[in-house]
C-alpha positions as CSV (number, residue, x, y, z in Angstrom):
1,X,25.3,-12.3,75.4
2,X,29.0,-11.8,74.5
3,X,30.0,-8.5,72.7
4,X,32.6,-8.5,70.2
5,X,33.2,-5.7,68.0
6,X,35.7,-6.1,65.2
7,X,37.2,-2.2,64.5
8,X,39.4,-1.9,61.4
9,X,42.5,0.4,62.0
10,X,43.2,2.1,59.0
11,X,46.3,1.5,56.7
12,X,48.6,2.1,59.9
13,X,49.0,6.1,60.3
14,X,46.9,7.6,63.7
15,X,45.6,10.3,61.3
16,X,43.4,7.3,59.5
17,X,42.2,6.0,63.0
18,X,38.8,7.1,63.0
19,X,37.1,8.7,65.8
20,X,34.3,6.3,66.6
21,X,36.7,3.3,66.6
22,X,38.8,5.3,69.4
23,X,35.4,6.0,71.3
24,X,34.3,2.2,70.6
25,X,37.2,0.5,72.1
26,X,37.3,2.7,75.3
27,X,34.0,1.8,76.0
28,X,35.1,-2.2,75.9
29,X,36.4,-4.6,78.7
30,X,39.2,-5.7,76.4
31,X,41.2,-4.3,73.9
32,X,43.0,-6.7,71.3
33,X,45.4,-5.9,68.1
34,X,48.0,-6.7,66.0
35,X,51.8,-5.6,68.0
36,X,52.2,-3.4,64.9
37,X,49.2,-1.5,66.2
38,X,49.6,-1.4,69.6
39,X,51.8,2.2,69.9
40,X,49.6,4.0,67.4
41,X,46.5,3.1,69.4
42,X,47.9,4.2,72.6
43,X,48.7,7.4,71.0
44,X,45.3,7.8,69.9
45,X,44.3,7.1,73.4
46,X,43.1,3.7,73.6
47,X,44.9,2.2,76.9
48,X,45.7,-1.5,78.1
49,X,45.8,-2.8,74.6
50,X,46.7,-6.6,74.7
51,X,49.1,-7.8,72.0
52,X,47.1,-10.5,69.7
53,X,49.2,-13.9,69.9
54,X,47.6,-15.6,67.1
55,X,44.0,-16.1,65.6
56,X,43.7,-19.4,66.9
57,X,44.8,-18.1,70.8
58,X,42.2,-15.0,69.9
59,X,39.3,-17.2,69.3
60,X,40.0,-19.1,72.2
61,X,39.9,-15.8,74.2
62,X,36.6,-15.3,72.8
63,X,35.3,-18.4,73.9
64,X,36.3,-18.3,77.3
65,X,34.8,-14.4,77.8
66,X,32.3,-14.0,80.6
67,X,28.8,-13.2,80.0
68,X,28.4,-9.3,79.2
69,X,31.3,-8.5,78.5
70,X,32.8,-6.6,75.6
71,X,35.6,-7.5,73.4
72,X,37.4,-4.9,70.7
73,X,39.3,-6.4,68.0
74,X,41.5,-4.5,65.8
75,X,42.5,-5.5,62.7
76,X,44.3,-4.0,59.8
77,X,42.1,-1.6,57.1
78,X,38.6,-2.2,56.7
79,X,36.8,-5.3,58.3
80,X,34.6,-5.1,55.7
81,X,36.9,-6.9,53.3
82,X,39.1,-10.4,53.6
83,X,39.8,-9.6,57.4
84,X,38.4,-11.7,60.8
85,X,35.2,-10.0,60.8
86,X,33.6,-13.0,58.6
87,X,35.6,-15.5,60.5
88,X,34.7,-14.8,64.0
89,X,30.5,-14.4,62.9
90,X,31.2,-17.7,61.7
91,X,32.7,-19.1,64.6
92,X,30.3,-17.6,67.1
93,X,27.1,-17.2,65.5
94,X,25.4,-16.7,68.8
95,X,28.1,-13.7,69.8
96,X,26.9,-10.2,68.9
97,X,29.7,-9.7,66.2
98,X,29.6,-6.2,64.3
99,X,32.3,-4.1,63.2
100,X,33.3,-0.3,62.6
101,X,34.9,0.3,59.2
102,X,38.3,1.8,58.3
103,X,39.8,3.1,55.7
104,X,41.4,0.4,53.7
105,X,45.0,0.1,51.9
106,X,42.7,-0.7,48.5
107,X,41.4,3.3,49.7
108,X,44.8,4.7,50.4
109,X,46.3,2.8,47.0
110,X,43.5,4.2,44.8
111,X,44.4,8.0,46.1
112,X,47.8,7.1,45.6
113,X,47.1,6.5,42.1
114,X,44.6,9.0,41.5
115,X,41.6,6.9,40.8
116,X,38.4,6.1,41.6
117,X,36.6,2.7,42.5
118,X,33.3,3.1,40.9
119,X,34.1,0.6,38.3
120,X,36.9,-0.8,39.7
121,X,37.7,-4.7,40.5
122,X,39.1,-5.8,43.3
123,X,40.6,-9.4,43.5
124,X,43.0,-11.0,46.3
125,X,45.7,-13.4,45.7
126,X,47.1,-12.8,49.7
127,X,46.2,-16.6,50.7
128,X,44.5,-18.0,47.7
129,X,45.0,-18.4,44.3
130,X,44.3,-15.5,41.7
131,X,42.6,-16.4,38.7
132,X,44.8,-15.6,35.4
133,X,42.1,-15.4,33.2
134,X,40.1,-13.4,35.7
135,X,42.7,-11.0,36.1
136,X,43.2,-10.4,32.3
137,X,39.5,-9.9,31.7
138,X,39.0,-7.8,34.3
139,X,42.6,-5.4,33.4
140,X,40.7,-5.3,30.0
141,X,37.3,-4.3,30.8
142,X,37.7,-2.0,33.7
143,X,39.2,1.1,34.0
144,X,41.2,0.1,37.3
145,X,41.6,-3.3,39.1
146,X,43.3,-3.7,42.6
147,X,45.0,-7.0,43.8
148,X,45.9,-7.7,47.5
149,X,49.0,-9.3,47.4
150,X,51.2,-12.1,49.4
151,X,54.4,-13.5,49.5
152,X,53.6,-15.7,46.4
153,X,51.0,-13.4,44.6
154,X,53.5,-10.3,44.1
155,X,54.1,-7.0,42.3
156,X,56.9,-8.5,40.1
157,X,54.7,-11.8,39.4
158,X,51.5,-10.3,38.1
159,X,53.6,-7.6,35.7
160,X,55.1,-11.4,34.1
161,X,51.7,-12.5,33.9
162,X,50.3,-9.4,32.4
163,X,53.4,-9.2,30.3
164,X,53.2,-12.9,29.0
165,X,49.5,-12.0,27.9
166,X,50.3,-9.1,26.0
167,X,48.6,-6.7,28.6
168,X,51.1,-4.2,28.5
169,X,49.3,-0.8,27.7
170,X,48.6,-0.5,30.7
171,X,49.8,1.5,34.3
172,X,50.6,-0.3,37.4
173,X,51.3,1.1,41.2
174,X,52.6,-1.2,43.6
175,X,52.0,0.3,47.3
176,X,52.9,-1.2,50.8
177,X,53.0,0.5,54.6
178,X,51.0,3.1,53.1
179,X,50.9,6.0,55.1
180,X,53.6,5.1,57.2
181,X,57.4,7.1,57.4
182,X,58.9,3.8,55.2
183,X,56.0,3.8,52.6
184,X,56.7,2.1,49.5
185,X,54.6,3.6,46.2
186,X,56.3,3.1,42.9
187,X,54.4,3.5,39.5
188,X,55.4,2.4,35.9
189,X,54.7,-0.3,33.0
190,X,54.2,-4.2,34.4
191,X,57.7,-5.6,32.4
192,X,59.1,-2.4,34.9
193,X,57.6,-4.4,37.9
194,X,59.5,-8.0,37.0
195,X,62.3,-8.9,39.5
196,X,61.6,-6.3,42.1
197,X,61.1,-7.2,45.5
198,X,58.5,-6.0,47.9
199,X,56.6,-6.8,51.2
200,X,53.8,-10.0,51.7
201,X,51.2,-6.9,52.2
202,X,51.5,-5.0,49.3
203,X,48.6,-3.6,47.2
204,X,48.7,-3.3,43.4
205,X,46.6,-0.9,41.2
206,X,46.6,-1.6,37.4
207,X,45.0,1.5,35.8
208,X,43.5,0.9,31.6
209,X,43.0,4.2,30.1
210,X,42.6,2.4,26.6
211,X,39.8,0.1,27.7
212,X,37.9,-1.7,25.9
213,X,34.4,0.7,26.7
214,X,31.8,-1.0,24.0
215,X,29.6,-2.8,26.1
216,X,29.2,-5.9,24.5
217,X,26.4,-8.9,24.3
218,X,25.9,-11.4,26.7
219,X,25.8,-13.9,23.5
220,X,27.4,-13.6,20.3
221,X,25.7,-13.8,16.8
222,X,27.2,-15.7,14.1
223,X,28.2,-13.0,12.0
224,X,31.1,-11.9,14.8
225,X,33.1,-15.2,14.2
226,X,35.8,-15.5,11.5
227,X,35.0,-17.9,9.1
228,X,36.3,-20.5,6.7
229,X,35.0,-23.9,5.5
230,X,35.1,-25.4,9.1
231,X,31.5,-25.9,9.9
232,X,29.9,-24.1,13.1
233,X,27.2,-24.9,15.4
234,X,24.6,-22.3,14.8
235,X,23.8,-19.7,17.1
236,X,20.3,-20.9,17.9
237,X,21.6,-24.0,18.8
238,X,24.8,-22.7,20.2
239,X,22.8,-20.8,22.9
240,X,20.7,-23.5,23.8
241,X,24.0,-25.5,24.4
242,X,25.3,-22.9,27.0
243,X,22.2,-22.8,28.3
244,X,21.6,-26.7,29.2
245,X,25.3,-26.6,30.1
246,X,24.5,-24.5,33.3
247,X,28.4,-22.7,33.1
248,X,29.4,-21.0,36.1
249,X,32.2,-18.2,36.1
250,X,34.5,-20.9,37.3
251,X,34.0,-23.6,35.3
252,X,36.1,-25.7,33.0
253,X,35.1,-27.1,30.0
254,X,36.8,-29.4,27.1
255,X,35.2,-28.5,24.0
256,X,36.0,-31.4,21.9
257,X,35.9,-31.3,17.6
258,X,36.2,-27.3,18.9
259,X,35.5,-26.3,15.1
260,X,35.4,-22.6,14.5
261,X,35.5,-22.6,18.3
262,X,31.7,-21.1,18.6
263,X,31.0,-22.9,21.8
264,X,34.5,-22.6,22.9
265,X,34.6,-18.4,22.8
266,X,30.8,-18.3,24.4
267,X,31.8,-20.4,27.7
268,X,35.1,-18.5,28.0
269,X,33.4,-15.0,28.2
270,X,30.6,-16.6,30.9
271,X,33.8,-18.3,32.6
272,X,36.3,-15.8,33.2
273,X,37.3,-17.6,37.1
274,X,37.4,-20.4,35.3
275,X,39.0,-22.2,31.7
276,X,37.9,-23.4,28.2
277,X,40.1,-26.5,26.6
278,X,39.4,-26.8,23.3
279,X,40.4,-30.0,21.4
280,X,40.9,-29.9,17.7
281,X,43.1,-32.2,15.2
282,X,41.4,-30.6,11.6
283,X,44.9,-28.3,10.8
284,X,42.3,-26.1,8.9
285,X,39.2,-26.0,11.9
286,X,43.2,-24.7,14.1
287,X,43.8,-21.7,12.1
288,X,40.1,-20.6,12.7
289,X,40.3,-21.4,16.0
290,X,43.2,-19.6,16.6
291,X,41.6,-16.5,15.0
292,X,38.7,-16.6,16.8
293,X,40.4,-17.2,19.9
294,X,42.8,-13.6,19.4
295,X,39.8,-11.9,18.3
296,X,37.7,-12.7,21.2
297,X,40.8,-12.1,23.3
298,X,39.3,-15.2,25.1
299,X,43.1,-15.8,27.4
300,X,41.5,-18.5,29.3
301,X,40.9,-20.6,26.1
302,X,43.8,-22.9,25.8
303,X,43.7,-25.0,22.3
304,X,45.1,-28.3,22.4
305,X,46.2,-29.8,18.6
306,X,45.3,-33.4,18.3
307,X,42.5,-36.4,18.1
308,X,41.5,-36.0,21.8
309,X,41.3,-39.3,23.2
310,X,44.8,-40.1,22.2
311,X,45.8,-37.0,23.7
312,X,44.0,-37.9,27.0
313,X,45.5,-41.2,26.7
314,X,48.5,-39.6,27.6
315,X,47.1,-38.2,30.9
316,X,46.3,-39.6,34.3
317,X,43.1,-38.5,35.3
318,X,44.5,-39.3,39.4
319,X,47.2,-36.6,39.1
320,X,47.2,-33.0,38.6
321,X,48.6,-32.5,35.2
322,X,49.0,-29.9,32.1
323,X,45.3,-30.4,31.7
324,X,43.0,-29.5,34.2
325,X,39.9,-31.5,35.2
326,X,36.9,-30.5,33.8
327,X,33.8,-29.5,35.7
328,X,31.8,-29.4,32.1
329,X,32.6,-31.2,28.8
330,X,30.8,-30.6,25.0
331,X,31.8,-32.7,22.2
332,X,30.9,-31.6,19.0
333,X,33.0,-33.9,17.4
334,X,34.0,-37.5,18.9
335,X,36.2,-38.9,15.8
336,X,34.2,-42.1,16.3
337,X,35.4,-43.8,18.9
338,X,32.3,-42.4,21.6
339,X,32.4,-45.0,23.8
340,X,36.2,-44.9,24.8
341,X,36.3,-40.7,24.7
342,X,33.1,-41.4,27.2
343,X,35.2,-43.9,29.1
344,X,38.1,-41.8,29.5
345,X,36.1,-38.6,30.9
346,X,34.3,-40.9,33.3
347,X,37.8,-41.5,34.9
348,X,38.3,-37.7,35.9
349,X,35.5,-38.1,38.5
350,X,32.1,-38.1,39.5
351,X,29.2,-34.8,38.6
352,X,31.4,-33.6,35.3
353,X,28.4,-32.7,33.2
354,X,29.2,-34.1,29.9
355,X,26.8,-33.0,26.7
356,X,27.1,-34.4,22.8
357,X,25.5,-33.1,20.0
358,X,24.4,-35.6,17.4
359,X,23.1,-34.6,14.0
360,X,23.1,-38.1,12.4
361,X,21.2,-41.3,13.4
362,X,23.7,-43.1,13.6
363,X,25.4,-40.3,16.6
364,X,22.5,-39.8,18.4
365,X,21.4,-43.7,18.8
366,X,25.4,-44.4,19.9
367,X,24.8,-41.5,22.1
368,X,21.7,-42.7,23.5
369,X,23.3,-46.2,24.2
370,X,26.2,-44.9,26.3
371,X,24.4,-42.0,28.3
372,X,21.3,-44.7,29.1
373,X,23.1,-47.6,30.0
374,X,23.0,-46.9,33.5
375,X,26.2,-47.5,35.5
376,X,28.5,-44.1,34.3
377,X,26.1,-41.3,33.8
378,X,22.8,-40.6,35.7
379,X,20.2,-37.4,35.3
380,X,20.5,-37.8,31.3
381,X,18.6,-35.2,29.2
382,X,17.5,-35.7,25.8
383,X,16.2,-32.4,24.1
384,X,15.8,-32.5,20.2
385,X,16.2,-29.0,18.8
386,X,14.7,-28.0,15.0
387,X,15.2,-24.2,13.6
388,X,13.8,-22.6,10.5
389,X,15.2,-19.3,8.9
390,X,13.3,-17.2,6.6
391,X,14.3,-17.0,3.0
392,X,12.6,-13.8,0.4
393,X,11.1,-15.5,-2.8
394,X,9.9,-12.4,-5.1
395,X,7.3,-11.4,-3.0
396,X,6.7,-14.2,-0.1
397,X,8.6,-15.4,2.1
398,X,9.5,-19.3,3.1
399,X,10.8,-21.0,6.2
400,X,13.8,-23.2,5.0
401,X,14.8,-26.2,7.9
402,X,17.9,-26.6,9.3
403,X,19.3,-30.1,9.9
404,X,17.8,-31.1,13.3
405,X,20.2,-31.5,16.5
406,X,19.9,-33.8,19.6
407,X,21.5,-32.9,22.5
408,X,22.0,-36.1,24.8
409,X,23.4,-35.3,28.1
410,X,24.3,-36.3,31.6
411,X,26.3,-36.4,35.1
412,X,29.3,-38.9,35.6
413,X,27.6,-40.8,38.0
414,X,29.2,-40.8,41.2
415,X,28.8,-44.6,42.7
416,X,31.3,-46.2,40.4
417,X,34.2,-44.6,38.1
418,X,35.3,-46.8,35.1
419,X,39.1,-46.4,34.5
420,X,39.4,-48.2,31.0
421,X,43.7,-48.9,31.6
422,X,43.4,-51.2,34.4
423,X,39.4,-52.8,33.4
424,X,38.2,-52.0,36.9
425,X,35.8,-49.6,38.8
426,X,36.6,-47.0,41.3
427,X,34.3,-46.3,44.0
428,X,33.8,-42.6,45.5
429,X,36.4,-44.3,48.5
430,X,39.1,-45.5,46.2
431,X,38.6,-49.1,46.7
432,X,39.2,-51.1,43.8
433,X,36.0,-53.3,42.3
434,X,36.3,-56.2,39.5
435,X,34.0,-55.5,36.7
């Protein structure tokens, strides 16, 4: 059995090198770090460390490592979070991987700003994209959110993002080589951050003292929406929607004939990773949806104006464009032409979950047609939902019927894509197929 024990460092002072990783790494056949390291853990006492070329080179190292024998690997803060502790179990399941924790910059950057991390978020951007909407929900809800940074993902970048989205009440620290002689730890309001340079490995605190605290309900009731003449899909129904949907917190869905944007503001607060497009073209259904939208402060809901398949169209499904694939689609509203709408979504890709609600006959036997045919969608589920709600007459009481719903839906079936502009199919490998 190889040993390899992965021993975070601390945020780069000797006074935050904990003892046990000291008395760890003497105790090993080989000691590997960062160069950056390499003085302070000779001061600590740790001898013959070997300077880490690269990952790759490292977990070569590991590979070639005779039987027995032990390996230290020291990496910056705590293993315990985005560092090559997960990497190297991965690579080398059979290895006896552990690792000894340190304290983290996320650590050093909350006592910097004086708070705690009970409730806190913590989100990365260093190395992968950061979620907008994620990062707005979670600077609203929580008292403090911290956000590993990169070249790309930087201090001066997320105060323009939390700027452009009218999060502004807010505090922000900016912190990098923490606890060394050159440490960088400035505070003040995001626009403050904009246009300021720092680091690739810089930490960020956002601190909310005017949270919103009100712990709210998983689902909303229809009473919470504005109103106005623009019909809405009740909440009964509504929830059974989301349900069947099977939303994750990174999903995207196109709500199209959005309405009062009922089904629009429920899958943005269960998506916050992820983004609501919600298609309208009723100019008096907009201004409620608009409402609703600010009210719900729902900042990964983007409304688009206009009869939806014209505006989709416009789009080519094979690029990456203004409108982002969608991973879920509800229509509420087709304008009609069902069959083309379904047509165009079934060129975006296979295993989109598409649902329509149908109310009269004449929808849900259209509906029924084009989800049942066979060649575009497969697993189709056809669920009819009836509700009744009490009504007081003098001294009984009687159970009124709603207008039944049917909710027809299905997967975009994955052996064949139909792309309506050219009239031919597209298999899974790209090659063309005359219809």
């Amino acid at each position: 059995m190889k040993y390899i024990t992965v021993i975070g460092s601390g945020p780069g002072c000797e006074d935050y090198l904990l003892p046990a990783a000291v008395k760890t790494a003497q105790n090993c056949d080989r000691v590997v770090a960062d160069k950056r390291m390499v003085a302070m853990l000779e001061k600590a006492g740790v001898t013959s460390v070997e300077t880490m070329e690269s990952v790759v080179q490292t977990l070569s190292d590991m590979e070639a490592m005779e039987e027995e024998s032990r390996m230290a690997l020291f990496v910056s803060g705590d293993p315990a979070y985005y560092s090559m502790y997960r990497m190297v179990k991965r690579v080398y399941p059979d290895m006896c991987v552990d690792y000894i924790p340190g304290i983290s910059s996320l650590q050093m950057m909350a006592a910097r700003a004086g708070v705690t991390m009970e409730d806190a978020a913590i989100l990365s951007g260093h190395g992968r994209a950061l979620s907008i909407s994620e990062l707005y929900f979670d600077v609203r809800k929580r008292e403090a959110v911290f956000v590993l940074c990169d070249g790309l993902c930087t201090p001066s970048w997320i105060g323009e993002k939390l700027v452009e989205g009218g999060v502004t009440d807010v505090q922000m620290w900016a912190g990098s080589r923490l606890t060394y002689e050159d440490e960088i730890c400035d505070q003040g309001s995001p626009e403050s951050f904009i246009g300021k340079n720092y680091p690739a490995l810089t930490v960020v605190c956002i601190k909310n003292e005017h949270r919103n605290k009100k712990e709210e309900t998983v689902l909303v009731r229809d009473e919470q929406f504005c109103r106005n003449a623009t019909p809405m899909t009740r909440e009964e129904i509504r929830w059974s929607v989301i349900g069947k949907l099977e939303l994750k917190p990174s999903s995207v869905l196109w709500d199209i004939g959005a309405g009062t944007g009922s089904i629009s503001i429920e899958a943005a607060r269960l998506c916050p990773k992820g983004q609501v497009i919600s298609f309208e073209r009723n100019p008096r259904a907009l201004e409620i949806l608009e409402e609703n939208k600010e009210r719900f402060e729902a900042d990964n809901m983007r409304i688009i104006s206009g009869d939806a398949l014209e505006v989709l169209m416009d789009q080519d499904p094979k690029q990456t464009d203004a409108i982002p694939k969608p991973t879920h689609v509800f229509l509420g509203g087709t304008g009609g032409d069902l069959e083309a709408l379904l047509d165009r979504i079934a060129a975006y890709g296979p295993w989109i979950q598409v649902m329509i609600s149908c109310v009269t006959l004449e929808t849900t036997a259209k509906a029924v047609q084009s989800f049942c045919r066979g060649d575009r969608f497969c697993d189709v589920d056809i669920v009819t939902i009836q509700t009744e709600h009490g009504r007081t007459v003098g001294d009984y009481h009687l159970m009124e019927a709603d207008h039944r719903v049917t909710l027809i839906s299905g997967k975009v079936n994955d052996t064949r894509i139909l792309w309506p502009e050219t009239l031919k199919y597209i298999d899974t490998e790209g090659q063309d197929k005359e219809t």
